[in-house]
Backbone of each chain as ProteinMPNN parsed JSONL, in Angstrom:
{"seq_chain_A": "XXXXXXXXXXXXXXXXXXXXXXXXXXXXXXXXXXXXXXXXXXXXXXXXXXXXXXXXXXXXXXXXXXXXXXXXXXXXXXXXXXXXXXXXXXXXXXXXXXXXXXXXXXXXXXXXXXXXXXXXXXXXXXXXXXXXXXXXXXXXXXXXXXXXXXX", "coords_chain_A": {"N_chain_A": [[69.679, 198.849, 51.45], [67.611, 199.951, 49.346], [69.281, 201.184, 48.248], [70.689, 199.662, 46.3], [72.306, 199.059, 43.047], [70.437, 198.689, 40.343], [70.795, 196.478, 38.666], [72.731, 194.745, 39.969], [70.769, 193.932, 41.52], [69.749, 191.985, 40.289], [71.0, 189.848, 40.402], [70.46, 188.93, 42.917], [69.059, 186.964, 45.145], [66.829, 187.041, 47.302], [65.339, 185.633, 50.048], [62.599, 186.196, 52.246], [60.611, 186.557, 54.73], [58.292, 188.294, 55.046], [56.891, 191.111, 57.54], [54.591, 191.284, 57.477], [51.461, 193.255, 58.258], [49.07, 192.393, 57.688], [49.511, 190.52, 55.35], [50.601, 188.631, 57.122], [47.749, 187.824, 58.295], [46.228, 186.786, 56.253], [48.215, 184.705, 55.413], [48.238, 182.997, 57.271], [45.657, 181.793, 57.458], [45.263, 180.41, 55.014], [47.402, 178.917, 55.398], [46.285, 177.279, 57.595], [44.947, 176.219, 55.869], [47.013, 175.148, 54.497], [48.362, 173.049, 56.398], [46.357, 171.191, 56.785], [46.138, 170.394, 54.47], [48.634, 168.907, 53.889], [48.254, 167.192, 56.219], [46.306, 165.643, 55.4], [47.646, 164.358, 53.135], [49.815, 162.946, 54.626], [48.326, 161.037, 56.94], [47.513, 157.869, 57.862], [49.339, 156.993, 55.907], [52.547, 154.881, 56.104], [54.974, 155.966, 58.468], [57.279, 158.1, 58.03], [60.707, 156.325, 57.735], [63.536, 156.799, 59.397], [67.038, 157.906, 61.005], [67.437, 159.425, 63.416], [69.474, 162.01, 65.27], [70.07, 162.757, 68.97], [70.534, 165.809, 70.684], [72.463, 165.143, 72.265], [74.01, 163.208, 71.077], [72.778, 160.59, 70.995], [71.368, 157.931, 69.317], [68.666, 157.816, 67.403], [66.693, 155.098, 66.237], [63.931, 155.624, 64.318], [62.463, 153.712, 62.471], [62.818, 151.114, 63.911], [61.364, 151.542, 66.137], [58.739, 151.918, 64.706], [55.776, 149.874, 65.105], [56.512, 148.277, 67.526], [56.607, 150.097, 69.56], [54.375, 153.0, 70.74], [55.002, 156.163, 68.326], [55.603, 159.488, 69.756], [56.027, 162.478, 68.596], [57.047, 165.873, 68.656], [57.395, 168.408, 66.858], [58.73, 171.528, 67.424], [60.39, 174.9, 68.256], [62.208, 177.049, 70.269], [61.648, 179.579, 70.013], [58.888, 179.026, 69.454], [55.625, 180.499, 71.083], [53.412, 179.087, 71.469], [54.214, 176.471, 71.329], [55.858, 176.329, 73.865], [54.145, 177.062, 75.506], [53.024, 174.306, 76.168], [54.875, 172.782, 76.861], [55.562, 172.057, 79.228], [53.126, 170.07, 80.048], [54.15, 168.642, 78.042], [56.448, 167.383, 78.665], [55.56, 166.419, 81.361], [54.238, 164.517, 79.84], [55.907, 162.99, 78.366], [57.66, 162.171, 81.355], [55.67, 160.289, 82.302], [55.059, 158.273, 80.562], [54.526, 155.036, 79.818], [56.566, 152.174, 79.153], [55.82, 151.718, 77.214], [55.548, 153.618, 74.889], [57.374, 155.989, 72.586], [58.804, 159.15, 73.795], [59.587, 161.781, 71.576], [61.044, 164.817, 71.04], [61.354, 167.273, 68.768], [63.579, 169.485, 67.464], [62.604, 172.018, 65.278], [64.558, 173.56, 64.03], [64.43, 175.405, 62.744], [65.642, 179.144, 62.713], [66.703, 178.496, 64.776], [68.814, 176.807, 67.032], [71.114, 174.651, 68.939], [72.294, 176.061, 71.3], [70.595, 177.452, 72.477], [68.325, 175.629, 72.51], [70.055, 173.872, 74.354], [70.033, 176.006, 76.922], [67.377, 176.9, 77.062], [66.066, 174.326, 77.764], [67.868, 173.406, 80.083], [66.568, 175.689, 81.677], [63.803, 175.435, 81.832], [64.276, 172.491, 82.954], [63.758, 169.898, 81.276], [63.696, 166.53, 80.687], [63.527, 164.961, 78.394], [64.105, 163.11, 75.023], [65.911, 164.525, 72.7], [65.7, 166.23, 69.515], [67.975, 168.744, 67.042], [66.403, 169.388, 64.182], [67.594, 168.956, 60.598], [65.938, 169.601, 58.941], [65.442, 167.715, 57.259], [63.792, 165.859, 58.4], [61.588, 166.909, 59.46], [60.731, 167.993, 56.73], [60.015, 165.078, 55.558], [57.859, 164.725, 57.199], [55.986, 166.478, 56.008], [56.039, 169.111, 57.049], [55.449, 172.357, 57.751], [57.295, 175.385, 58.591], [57.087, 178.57, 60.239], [58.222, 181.457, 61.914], [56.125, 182.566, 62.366], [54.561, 182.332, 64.938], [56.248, 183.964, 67.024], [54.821, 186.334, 66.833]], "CA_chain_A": [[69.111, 198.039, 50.368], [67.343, 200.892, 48.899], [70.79, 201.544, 47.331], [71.515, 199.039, 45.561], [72.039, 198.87, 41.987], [69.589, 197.198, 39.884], [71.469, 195.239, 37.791], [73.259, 193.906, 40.305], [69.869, 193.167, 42.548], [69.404, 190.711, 39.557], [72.033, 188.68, 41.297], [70.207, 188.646, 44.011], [68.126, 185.942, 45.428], [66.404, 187.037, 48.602], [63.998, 184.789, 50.808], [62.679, 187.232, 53.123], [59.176, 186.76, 55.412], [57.386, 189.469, 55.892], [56.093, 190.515, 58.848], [53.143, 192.751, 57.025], [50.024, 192.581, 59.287], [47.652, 191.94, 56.348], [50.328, 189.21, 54.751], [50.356, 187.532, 58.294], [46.807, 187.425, 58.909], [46.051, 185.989, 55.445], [49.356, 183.559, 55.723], [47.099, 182.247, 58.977], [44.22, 181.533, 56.603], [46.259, 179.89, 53.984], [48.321, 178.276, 56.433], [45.714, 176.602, 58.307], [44.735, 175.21, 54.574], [48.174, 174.155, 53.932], [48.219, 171.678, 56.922], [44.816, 170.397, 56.684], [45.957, 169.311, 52.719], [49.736, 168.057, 54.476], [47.778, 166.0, 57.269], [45.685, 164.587, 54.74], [48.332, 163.567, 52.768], [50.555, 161.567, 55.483], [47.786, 160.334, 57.487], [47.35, 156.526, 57.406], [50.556, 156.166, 54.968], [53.738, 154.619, 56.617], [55.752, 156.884, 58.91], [58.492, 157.96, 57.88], [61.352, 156.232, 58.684], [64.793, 157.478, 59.776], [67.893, 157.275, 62.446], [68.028, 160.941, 64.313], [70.523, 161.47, 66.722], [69.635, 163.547, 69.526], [71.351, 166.504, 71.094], [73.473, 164.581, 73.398], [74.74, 162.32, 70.345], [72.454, 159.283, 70.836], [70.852, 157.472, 68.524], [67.471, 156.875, 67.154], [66.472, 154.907, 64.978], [62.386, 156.269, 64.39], [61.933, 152.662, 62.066], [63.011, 150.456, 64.539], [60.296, 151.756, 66.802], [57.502, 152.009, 64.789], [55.007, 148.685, 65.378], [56.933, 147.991, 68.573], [56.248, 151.278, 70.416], [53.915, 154.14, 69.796], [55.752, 156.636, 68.7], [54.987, 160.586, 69.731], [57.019, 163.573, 67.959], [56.866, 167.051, 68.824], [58.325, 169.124, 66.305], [58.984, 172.358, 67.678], [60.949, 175.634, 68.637], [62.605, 177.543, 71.83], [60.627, 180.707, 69.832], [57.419, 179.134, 69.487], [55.034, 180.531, 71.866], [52.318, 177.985, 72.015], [55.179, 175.243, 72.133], [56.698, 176.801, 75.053], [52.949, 176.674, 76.934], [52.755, 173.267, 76.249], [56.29, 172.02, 76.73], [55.246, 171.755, 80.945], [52.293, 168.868, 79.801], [55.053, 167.392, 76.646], [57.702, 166.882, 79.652], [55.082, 165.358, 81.85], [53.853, 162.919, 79.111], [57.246, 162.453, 78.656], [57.755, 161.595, 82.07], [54.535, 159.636, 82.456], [54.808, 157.542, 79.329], [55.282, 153.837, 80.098], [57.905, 151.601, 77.934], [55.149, 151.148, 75.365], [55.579, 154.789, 74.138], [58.771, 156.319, 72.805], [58.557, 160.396, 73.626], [60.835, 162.207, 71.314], [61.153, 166.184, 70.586], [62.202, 167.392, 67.466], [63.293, 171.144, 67.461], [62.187, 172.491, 63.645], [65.638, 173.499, 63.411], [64.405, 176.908, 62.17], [65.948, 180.307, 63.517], [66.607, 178.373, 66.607], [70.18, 176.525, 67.642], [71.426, 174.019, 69.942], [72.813, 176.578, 72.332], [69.131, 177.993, 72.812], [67.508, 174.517, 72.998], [70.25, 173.472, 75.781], [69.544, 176.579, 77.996], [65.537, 176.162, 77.525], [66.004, 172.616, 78.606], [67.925, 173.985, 81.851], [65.658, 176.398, 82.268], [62.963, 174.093, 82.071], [64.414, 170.836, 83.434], [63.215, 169.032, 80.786], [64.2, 165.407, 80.258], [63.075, 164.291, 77.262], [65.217, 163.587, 74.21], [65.576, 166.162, 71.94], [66.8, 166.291, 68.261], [67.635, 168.938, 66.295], [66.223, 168.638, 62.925], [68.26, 169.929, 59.809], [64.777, 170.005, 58.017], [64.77, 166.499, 56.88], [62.706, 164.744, 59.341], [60.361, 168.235, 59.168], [60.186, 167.712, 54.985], [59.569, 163.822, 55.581], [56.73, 164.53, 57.575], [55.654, 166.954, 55.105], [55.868, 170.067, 57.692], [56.329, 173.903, 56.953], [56.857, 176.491, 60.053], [57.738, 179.874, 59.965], [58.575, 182.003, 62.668], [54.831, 183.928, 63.16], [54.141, 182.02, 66.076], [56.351, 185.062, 68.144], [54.292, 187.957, 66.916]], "C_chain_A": [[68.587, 198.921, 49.234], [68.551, 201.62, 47.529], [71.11, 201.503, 46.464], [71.325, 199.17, 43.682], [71.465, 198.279, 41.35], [69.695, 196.568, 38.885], [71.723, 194.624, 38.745], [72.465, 193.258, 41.412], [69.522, 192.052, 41.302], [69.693, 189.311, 39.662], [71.591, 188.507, 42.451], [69.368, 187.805, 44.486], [67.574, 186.308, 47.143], [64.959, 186.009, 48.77], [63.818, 185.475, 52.487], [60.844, 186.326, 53.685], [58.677, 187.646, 55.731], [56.444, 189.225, 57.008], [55.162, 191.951, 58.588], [51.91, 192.154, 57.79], [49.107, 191.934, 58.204], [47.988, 190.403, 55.747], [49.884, 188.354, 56.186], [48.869, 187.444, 58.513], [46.043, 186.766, 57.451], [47.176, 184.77, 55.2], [48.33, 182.747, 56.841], [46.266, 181.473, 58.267], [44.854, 180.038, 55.606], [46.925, 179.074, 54.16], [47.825, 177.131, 56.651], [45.281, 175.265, 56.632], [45.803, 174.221, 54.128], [48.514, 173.071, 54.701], [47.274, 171.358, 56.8], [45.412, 169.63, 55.364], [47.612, 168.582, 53.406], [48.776, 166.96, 55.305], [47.294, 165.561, 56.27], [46.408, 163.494, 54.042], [49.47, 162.484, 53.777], [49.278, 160.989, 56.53], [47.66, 159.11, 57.347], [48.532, 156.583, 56.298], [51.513, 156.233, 56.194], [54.466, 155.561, 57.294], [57.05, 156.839, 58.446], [59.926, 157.232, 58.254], [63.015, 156.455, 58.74], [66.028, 157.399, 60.854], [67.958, 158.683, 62.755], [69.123, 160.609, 65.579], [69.942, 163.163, 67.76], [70.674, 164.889, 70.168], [72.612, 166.22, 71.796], [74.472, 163.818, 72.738], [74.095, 160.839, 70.627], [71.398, 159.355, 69.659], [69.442, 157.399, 68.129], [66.753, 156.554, 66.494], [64.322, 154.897, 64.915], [62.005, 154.497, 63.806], [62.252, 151.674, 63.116], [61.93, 150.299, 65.851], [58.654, 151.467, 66.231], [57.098, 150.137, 64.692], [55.687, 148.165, 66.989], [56.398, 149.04, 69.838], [55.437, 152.211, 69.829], [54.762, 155.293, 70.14], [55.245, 158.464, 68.675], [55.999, 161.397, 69.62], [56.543, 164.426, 67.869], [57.671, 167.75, 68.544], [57.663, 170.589, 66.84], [59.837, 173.538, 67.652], [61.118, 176.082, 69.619], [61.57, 178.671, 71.659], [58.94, 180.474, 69.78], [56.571, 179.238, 70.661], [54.088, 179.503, 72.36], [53.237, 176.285, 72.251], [55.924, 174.717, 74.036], [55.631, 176.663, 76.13], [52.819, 175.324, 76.86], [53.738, 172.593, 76.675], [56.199, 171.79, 78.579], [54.161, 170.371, 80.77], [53.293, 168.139, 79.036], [56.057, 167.243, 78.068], [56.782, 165.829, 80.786], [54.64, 164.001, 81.162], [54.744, 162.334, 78.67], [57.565, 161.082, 79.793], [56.618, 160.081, 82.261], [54.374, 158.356, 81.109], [55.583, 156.333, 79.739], [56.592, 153.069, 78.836], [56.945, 151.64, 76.514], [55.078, 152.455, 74.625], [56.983, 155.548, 73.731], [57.955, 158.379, 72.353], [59.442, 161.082, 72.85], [60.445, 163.635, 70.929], [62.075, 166.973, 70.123], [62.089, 169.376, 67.284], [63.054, 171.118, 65.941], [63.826, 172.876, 63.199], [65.811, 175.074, 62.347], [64.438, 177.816, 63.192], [66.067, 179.425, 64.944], [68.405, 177.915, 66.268], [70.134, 175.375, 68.903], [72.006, 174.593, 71.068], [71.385, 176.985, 73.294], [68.57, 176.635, 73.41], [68.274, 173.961, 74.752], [69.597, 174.505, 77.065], [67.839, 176.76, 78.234], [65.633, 174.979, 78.608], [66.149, 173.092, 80.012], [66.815, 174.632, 82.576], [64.6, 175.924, 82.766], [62.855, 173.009, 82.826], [64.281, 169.75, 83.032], [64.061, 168.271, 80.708], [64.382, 164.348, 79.399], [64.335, 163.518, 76.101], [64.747, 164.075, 73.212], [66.538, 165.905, 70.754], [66.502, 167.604, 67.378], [67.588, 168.85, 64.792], [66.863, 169.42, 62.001], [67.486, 170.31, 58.783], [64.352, 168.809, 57.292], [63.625, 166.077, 57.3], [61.174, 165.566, 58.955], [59.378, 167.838, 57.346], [59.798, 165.899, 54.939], [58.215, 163.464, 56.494], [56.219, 165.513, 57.329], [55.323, 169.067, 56.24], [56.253, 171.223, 57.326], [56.698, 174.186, 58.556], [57.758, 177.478, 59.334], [57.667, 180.862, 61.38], [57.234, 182.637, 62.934], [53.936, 183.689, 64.097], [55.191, 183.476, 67.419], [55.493, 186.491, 67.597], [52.494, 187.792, 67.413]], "O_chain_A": [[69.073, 198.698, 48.125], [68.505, 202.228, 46.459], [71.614, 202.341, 45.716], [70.219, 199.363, 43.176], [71.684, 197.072, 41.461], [68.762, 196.108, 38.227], [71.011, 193.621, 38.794], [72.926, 192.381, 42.143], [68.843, 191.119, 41.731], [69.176, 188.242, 39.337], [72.325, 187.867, 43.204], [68.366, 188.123, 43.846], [68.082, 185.692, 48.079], [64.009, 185.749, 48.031], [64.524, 185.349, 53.487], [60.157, 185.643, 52.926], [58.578, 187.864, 56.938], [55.735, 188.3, 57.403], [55.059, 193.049, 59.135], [51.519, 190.991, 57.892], [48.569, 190.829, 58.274], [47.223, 189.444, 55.651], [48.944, 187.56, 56.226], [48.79, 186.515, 59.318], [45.052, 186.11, 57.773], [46.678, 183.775, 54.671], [47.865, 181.636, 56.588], [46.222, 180.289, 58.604], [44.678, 178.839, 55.822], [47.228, 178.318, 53.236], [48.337, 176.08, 56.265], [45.345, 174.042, 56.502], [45.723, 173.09, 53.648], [48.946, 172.08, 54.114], [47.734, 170.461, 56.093], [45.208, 168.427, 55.2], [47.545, 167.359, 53.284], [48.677, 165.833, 54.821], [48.056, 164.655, 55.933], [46.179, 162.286, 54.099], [49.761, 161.337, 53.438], [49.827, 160.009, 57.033], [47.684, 158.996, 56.122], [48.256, 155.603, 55.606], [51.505, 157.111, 57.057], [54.773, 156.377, 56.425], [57.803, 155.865, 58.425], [60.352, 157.688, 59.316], [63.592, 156.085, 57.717], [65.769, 156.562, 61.719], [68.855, 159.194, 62.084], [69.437, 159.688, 66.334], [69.578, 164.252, 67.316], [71.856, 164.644, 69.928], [73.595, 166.958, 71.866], [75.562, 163.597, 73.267], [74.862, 159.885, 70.495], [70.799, 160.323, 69.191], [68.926, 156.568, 68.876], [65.992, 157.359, 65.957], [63.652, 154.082, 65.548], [61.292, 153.871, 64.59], [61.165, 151.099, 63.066], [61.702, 149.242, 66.439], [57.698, 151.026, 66.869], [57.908, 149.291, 64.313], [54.849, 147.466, 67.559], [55.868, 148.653, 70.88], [55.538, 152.423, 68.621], [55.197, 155.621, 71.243], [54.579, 158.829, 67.706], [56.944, 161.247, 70.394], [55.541, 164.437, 67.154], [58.616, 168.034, 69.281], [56.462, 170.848, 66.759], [60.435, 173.358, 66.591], [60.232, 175.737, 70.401], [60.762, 178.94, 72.548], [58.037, 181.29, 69.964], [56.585, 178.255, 71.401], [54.027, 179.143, 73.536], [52.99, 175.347, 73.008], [56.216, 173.782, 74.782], [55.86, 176.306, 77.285], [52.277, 175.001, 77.917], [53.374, 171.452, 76.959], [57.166, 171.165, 79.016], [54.497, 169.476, 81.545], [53.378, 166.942, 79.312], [56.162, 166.023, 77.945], [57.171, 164.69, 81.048], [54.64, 162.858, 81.618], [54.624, 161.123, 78.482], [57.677, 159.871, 79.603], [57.072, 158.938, 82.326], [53.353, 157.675, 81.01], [56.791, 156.318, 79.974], [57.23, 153.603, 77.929], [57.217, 151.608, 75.314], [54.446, 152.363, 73.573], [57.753, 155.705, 74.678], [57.217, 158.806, 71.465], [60.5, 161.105, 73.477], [59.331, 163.669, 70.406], [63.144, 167.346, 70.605], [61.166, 170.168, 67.099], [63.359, 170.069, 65.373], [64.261, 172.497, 62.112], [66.692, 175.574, 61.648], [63.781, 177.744, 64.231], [65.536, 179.757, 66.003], [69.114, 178.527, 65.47], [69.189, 175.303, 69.689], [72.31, 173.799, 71.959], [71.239, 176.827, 74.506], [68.375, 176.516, 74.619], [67.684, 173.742, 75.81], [68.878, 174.067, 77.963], [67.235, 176.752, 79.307], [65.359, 174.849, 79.802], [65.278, 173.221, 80.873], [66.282, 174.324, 83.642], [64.362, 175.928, 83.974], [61.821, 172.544, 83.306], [64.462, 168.717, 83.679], [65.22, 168.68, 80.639], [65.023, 163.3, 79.473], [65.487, 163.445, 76.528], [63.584, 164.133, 72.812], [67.707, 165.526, 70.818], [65.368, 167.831, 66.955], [68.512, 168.348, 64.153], [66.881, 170.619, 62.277], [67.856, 171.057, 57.878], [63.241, 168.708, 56.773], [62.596, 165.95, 56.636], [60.135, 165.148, 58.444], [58.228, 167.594, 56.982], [59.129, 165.62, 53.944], [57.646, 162.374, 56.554], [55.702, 165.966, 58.35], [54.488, 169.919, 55.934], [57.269, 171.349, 56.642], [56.458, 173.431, 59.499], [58.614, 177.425, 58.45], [56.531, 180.765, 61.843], [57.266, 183.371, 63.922], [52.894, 184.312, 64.303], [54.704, 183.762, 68.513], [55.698, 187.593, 68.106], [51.8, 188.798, 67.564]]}, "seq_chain_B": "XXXXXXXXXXXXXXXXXXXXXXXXXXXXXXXXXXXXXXXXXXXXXXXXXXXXXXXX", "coords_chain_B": {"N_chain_B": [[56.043, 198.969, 47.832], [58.161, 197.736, 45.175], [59.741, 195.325, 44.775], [60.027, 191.998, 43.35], [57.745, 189.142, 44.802], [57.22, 186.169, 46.377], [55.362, 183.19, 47.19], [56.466, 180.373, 48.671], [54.813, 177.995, 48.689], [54.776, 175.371, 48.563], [57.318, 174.589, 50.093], [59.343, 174.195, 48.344], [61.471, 175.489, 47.568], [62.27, 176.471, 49.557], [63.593, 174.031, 50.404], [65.273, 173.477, 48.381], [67.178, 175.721, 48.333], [68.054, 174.937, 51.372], [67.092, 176.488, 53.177], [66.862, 177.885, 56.544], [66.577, 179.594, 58.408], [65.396, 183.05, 58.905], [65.323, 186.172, 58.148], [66.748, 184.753, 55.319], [69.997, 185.308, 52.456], [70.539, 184.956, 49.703], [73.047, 184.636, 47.087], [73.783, 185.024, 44.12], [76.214, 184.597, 41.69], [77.581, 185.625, 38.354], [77.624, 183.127, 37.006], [75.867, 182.17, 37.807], [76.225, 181.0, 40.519], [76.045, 180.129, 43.61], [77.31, 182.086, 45.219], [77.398, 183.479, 48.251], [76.038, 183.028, 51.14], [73.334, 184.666, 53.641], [72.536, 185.424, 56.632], [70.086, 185.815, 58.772], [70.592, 187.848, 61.98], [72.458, 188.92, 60.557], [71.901, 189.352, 58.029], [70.703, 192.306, 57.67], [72.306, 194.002, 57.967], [73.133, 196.232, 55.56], [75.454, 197.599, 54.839], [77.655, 195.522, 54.921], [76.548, 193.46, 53.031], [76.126, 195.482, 50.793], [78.849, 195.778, 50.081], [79.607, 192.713, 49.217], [78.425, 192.822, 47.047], [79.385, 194.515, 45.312], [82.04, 193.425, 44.865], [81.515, 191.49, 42.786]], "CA_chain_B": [[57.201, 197.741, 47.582], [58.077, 196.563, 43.93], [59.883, 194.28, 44.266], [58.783, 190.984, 43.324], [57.416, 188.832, 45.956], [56.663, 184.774, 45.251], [55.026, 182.817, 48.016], [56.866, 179.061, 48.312], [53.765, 177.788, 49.224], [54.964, 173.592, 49.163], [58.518, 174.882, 50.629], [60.317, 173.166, 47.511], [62.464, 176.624, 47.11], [63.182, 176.818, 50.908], [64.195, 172.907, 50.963], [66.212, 173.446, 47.202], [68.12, 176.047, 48.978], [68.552, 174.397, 52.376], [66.988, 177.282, 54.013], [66.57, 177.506, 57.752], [66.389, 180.596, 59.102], [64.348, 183.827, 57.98], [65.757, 185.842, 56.787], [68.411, 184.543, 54.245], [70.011, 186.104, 51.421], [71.258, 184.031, 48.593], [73.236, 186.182, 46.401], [74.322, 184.421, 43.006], [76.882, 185.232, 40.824], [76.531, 185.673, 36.958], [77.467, 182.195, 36.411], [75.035, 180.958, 38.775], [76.538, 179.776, 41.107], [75.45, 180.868, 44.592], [78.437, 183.21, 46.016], [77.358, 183.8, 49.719], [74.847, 183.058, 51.768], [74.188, 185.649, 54.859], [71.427, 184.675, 57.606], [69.771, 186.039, 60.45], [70.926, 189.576, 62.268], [73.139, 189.297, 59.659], [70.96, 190.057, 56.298], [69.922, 193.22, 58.5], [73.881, 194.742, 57.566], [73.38, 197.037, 54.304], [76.916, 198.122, 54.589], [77.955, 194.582, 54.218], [75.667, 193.22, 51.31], [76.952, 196.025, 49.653], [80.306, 195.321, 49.956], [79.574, 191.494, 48.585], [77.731, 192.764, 45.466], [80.481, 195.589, 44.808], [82.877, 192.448, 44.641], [80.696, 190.539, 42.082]], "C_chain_B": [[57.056, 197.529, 45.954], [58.855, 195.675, 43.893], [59.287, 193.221, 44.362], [58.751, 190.124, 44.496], [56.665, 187.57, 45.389], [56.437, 183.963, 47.168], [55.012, 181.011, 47.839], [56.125, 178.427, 48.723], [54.093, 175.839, 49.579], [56.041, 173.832, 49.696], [60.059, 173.734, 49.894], [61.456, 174.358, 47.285], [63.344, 176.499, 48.468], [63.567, 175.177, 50.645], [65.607, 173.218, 49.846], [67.429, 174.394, 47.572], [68.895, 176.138, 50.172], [68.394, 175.642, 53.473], [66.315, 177.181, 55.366], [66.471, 178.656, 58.767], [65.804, 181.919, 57.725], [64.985, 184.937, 58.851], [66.954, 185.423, 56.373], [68.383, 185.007, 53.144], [71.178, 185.547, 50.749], [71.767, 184.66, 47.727], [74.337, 184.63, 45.14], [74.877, 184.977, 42.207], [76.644, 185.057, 39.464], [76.865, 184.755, 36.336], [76.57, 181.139, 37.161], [75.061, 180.856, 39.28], [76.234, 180.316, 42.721], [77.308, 180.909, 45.757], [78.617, 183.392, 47.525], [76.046, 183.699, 49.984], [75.003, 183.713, 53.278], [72.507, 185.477, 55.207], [71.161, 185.251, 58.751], [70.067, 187.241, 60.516], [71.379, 190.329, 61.025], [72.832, 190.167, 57.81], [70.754, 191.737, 56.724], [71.449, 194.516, 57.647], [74.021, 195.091, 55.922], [74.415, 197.061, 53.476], [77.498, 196.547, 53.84], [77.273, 193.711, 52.67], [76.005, 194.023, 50.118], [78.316, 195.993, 48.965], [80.383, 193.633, 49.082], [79.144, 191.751, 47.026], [78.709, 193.611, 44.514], [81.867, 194.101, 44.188], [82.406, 191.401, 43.66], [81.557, 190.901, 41.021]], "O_chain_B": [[55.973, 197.194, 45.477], [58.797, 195.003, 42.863], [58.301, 193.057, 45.081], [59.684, 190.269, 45.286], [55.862, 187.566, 44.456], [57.197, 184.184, 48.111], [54.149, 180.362, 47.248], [56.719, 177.822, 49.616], [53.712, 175.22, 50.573], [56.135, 172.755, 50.285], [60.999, 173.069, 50.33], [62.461, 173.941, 46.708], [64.569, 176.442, 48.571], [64.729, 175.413, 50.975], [66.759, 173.213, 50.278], [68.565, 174.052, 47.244], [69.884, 176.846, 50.358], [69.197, 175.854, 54.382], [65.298, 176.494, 55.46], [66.271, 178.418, 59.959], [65.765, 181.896, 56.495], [65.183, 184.766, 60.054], [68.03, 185.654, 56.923], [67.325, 185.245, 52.561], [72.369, 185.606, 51.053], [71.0, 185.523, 47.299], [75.159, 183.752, 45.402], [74.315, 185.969, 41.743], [75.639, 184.421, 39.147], [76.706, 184.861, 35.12], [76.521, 179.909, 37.165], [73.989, 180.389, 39.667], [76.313, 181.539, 42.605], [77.971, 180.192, 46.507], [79.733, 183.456, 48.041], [75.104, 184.124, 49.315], [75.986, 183.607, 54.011], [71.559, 185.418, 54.424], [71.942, 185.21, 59.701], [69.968, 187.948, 59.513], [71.117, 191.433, 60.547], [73.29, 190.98, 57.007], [70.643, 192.431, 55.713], [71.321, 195.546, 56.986], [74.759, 194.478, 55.151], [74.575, 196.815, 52.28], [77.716, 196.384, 52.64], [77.742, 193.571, 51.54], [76.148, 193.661, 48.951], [78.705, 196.125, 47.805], [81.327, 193.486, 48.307], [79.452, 191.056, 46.058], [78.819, 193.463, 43.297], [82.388, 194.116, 43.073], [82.996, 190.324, 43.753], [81.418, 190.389, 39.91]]}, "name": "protein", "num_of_chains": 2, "seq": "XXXXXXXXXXXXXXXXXXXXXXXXXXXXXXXXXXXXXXXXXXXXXXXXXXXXXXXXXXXXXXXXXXXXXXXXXXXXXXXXXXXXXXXXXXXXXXXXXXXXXXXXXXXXXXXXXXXXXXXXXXXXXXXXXXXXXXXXXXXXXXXXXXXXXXXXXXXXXXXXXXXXXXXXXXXXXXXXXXXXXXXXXXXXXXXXXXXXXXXXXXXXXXX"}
């Protein structure tokens, strides 16, 4: 990179994350501000509503649920660490969730893959259903993430 | 570091360019128009990036 010519880095458009200790531990700070002002803003307004289809190719339509069922969405990753400790309680409340709840888990759809999510699952056992997201659903429920849940 | 460095803080840049993995490297040509996009391990490859911009 170092290399390159700098005219022709003019043409360049990078979207890079750093992974500077100082950047990440003020990103944290900053972070924590930027959902607090997201939650505020979708709280109490209308859920979004949408048809996902899940890994397997079924259907679901999120409006068709809401007022009928409550509905619980756990957007996630295979990389996120604190997902991954919780994803043993989200499979039991899964399991455990009578008809009046619909469980659904929404990978983020960042740096991850559907090859990754299936062999988690195995690994796991989980039974849930699982969609991943292409960033819509994420930007309709006003969500960021960034990968500095593995460091 | 100089180069510049812009922090998409509502993620209207990452949605405008349909970005989904970190890193990506959007490389636009000089009518605009966005040329190649290269993602993941892949941004990591010098040799290649150079080879895309040499071809501009």
């Amino acid at each position: 990179m170092n290399a390159l010519n700098p005219v022709k880095t003019l043409y360049c458009l990078a979207l890079f994350l750093l992974a500077l200790g100082g950047a990440a531990v003020r990103a944290e700070v900053s972070g924590e501000q930027r959902a607090q002002a997201a939650g505020r803003a979708i709280l109490g307004a209308p859920a979004p509503r949408a048809v996902i289809k899940t890994i397997d190719g079924d259907s679901i339509d999120l409006g068709g649920l809401y007022g009928k069922k409550a509905v619980y969405l756990k957007f996630w990753a295979t990389w996120c660490v604190p997902c991954r400790q919780q994803m043993p309680h989200f499979e039991h409340a899964y399991e455990a969730a009578g008809p009046e709840m619909a469980v659904i888990a929404i990978d983020v759809g960042f740096n991850d893959s559907i090859e990754a999510i299936r062999a988690y699952r195995k690994q796991l056992g989980l039974t849930m259903p699982i969609v991943f997201d292409d960033g819509s659903l994420g930007a309709a429920f006003r969500l960021r993430c960034t990968e500095l849940s593995t460091r | 570091m100089t180069i510049p460095l812009t922090l998409d803080s509502s993620g209207q840049v990452f949605r405008a360019f349909r970005v989904n993995e970190v890193p990506t490297i959007l490389i636009a040509d000089a009518d605009g128009r966005v040329v190649r996009r290269i993602e993941g391990a892949a941004a990591q490859d010098g040799a290649a990036l150079r080879k895309v911009l040499d071809g501009l």
